[in-house]
N, C-alpha and C positions, 0 to 999 in steps of 0.2 A: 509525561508525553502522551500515553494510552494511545486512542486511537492513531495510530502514526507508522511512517514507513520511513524504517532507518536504510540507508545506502552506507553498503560496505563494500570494502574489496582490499587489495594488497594496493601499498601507496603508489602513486602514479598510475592506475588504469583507468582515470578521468572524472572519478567520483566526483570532486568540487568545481570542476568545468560544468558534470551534470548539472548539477545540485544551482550555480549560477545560472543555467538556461532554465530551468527548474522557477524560481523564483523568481526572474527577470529584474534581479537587482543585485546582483554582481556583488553579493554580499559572504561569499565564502572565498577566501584568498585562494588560486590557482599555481600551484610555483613547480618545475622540474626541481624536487625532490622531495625524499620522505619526507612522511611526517610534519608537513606545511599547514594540516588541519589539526589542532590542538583540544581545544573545546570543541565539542559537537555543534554546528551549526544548525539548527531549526526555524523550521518557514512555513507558512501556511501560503497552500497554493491555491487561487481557482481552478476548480473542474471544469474545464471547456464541455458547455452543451449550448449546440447548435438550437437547441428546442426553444430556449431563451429566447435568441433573437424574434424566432416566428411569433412568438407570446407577443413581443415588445410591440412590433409591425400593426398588430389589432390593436393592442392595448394604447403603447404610445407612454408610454410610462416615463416619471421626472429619473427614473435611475436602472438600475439593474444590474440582480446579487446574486453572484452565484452560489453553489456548494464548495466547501474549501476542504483540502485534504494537510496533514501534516506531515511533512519530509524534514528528516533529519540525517544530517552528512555527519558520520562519524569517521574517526581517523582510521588510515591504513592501517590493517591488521599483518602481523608476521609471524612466520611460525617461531613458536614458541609462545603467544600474545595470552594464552592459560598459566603459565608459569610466570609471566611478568616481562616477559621479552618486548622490545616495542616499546609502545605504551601502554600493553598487555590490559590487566586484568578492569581497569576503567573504564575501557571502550567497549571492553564484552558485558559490565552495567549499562552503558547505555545502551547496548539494543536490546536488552533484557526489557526496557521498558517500551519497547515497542511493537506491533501487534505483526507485521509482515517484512521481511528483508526485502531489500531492492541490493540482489548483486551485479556491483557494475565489475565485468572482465574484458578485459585489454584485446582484442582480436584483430591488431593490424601489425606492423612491424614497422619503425621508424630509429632508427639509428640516433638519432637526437635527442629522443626521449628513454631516461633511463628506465631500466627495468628490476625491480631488486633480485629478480633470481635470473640475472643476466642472458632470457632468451623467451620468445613469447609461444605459451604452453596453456589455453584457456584450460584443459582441463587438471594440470597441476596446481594451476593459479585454484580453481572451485576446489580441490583437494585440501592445499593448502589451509583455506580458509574454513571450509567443514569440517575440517580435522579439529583445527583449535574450538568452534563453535561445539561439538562435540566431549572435548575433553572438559569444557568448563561444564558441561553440563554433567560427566560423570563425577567430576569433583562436588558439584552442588549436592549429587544424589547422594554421594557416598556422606557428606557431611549429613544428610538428612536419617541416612540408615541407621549409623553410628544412634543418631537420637530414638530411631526408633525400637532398637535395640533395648535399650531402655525401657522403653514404655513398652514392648511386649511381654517383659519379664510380669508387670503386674495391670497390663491391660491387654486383654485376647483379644480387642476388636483390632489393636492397632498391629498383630499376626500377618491379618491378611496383605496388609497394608504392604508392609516388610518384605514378603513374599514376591508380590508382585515389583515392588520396588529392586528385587533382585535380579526379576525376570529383564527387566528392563536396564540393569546396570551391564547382565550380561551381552544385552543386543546391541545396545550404543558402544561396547565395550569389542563388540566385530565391526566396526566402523558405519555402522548405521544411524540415522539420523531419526530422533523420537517419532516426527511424525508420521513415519510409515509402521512403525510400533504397531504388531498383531491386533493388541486390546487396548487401543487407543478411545474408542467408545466407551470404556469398564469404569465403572465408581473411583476404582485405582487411582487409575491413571490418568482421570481428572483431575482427582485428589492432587494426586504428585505434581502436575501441568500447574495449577492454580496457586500452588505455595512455593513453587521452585519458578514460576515461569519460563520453564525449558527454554532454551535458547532452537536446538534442532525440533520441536515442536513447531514453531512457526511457520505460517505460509512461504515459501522463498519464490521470488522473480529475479533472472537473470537480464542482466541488460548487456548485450552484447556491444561493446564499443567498437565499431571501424570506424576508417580512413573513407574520407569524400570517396575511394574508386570502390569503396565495398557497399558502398548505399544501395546501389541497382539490384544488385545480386551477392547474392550471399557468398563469401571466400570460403574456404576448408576450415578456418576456425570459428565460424559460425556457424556451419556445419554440424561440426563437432559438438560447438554447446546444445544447439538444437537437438540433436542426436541423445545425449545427456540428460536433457530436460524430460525428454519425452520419456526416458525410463523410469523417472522420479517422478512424474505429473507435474511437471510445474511450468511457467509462463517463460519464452523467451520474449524480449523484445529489442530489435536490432536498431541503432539508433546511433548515429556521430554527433559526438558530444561537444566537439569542434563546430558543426553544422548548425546544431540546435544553437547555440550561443549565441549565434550570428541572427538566425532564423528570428530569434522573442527580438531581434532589434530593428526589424521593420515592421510594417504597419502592413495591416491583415491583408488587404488585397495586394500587396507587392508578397509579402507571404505565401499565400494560395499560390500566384502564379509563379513563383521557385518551389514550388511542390509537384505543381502539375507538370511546369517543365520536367523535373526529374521522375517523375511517373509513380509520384507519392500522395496515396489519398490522404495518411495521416500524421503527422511528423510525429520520433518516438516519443517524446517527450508526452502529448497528449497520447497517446498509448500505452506509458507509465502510469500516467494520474489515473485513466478510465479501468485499468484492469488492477492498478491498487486499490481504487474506489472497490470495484469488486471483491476482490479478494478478503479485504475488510468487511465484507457482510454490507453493505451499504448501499443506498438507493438515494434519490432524490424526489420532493413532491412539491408543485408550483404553485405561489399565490399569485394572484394578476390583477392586478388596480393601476389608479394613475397614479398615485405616490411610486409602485414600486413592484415591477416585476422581481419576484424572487425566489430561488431556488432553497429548497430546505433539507435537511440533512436526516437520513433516521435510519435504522436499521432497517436490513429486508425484514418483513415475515411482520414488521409494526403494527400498531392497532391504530384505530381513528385521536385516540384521547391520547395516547403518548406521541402518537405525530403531532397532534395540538400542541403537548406540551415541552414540543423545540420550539416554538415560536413565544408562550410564557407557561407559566405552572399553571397559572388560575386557568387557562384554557381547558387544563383536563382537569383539574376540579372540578370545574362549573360546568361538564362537556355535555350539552343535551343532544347535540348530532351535527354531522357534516354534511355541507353543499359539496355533492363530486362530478364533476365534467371530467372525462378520459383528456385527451391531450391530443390525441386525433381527432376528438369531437368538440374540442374547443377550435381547432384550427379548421376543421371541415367547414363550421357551423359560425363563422367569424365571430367568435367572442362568447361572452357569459348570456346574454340578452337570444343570440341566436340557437345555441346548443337547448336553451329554456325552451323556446319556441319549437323547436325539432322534438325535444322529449329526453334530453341525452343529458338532463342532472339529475341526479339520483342525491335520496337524502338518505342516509348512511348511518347508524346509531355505533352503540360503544364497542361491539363485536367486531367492525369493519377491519378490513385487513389491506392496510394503505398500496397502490398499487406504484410502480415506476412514473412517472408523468401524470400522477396524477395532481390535476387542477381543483382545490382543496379551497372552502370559507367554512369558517367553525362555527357552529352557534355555543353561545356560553352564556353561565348565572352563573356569576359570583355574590 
């Protein structure tokens, strides 16, 4: 999976309703009751950018590609789901292989829809599910220590290792979650991250589920998450998962104007993708021809030749330097022909440090 954003939560708070507006193909079965998602569902979604379009309008291009992210629906988790309860210990491997959680919590009330801990509590539900996330991870640590144990009897480097490895069994072990971890920067705790892929180490995003009447304005159990979020750093995003469904099934301008009417610049659904995209370290940089406006994928902080080489290898082999037009000065300047004439491309060698929109043609020898 790698790069990818697993959705979790306790079964029935709308994860696969998400995950089906998510993907706009109704590919994750939806049912009133547990345990209805089995296998983990994964999809590769388009990243809505509006930057696209404006590229397309000069360009005129036969197609156009966005950036795509990877969402994975994995099954409702219950306490107990570290000890095998549930579907337990399966589903806490699959989001081991994934880089950011997306937790979806239940924050409406509906009588209809079951609830497994019979009453709706967003922040028991987050408790619940950090709790197990947590215990799997002191179980992993403890089976790591156990080895290291070992290896410090006749290797002193792997001491420090052990030491810190304790420090850290002790803190997840007061109900804290690795990434807020003192020495989370330290060689350690690297170490331990990279071979254990902590589970409470990862980015987490809340996705707050209401009811159509909680769209406007946020109720007391969005609130609450928000409230919650704020003291662990992390991302709410409020979104009905009901709404969204409906939403990916009309066509853009009937779209927009069910957004506007309800007084919504962005539906949550593209508020998930764009601040998962984030989250992931991730950016986008643009090519523009008449084959094919296209968006590309690459880490922040990228260089010119490893940005080449998402589009092929040989690009950064053979990389002699980059045509760069900013993405305000391709649209200011109508095009590649006009930004040339203004002064606003810059030619770019192997040091360069690829920018958000930037509009990007590679020279290459192979």
């Amino acid at each position: 999976m790698g790069l990818a954003i697993g959705l979790v939560g306790l079964p029935n708070v709308g994860k696969s309703t998400t995950f089906n507006a998510l993907t706009k193909a109704q590919n994750a079965e939806a049912a009133n009751y547990p345990f209805c998602t089995i296998e983990p569902n994964k999809a590769i979604v388009p990243v809505p950018d509006k930057r696209l379009d404006e590229l397309a309008k000069i360009v005129n291009p036969e197609r156009i590609q966005h950036s795509t992210l990877d969402f994975v629906d994995i099954a409702g988790l219950v306490k107990g789901a570290s000890k095998g309860e549930g579907l337990g210990n399966k589903f806490l491997s699959n989001i081991r292989e994934t880089e950011v959680i997306l937790q979806i919590v239940r924050c409406f009330e509906d009588e209809n829809i079951v609830h497994t801990e019979g009453s709706i509590d967003p922040l028991r539900d987050i408790e619940i599910i950090e709790t197990e996330l947590i215990l799997a991870d002191v179980e992993a640590l403890s089976n790591r220590m156990d080895r290291l144990k070992k290896q410090a009897r006749v290797d002193k480097s792997a001491a420090g290792l052990m030491e810190a490895a304790e420090r850290l069994a002790e803190f997840l072990a007061d109900g804290n979650l690795a990434r807020n971890f003192p020495e989370v920067e330290s060689e350690e705790f690297i170490q331990l991250d990279q071979e254990l892929r902590l589970l409470t180490s990862k980015e987490i995003m809340y996705g707050a589920n209401v009811d159509e009447d909680g769209i406007a304005e946020d109720n007391e159990f969005v609130k609450l998450v928000k409230e919650h979020a704020a003291t662990h750093n992390c991302e709410v995003v409020k979104l009905c998962a009901k709404f969204e469904e409906e939403l990916v099934g009309m066509d853009d301008d009937e779209a927009n104007d069910f957004l506007e009417e309800m007084g919504i610049e962005e539906s949550g659904l593209a508020q998930i993708i764009h601040k998962g995209f984030e989250k992931l370290g991730l950016m986008s940089y643009f090519t523009a021809g008449v084959k094919e406006v296209r968006a590309w994928t690459v880490r922040q902080g990228s260089t010119a030749p490893k940005a080449a080489a998402v589009i092929h290898n040989d690009f950064e082999k053979g990389f002699i330097r980059a045509e760069v037009i900013a993405y305000e000065d391709f649209i200011a300047n109508g095009g590649e022909a006009g930004a040339k004439d203004a002064g606003k491309m810059r030619l770019e060698g192997k040091e360069y440090i690829v920018q958000d929109g930037d509009v990007m043609h590679f020279r290459f020898n192979v």
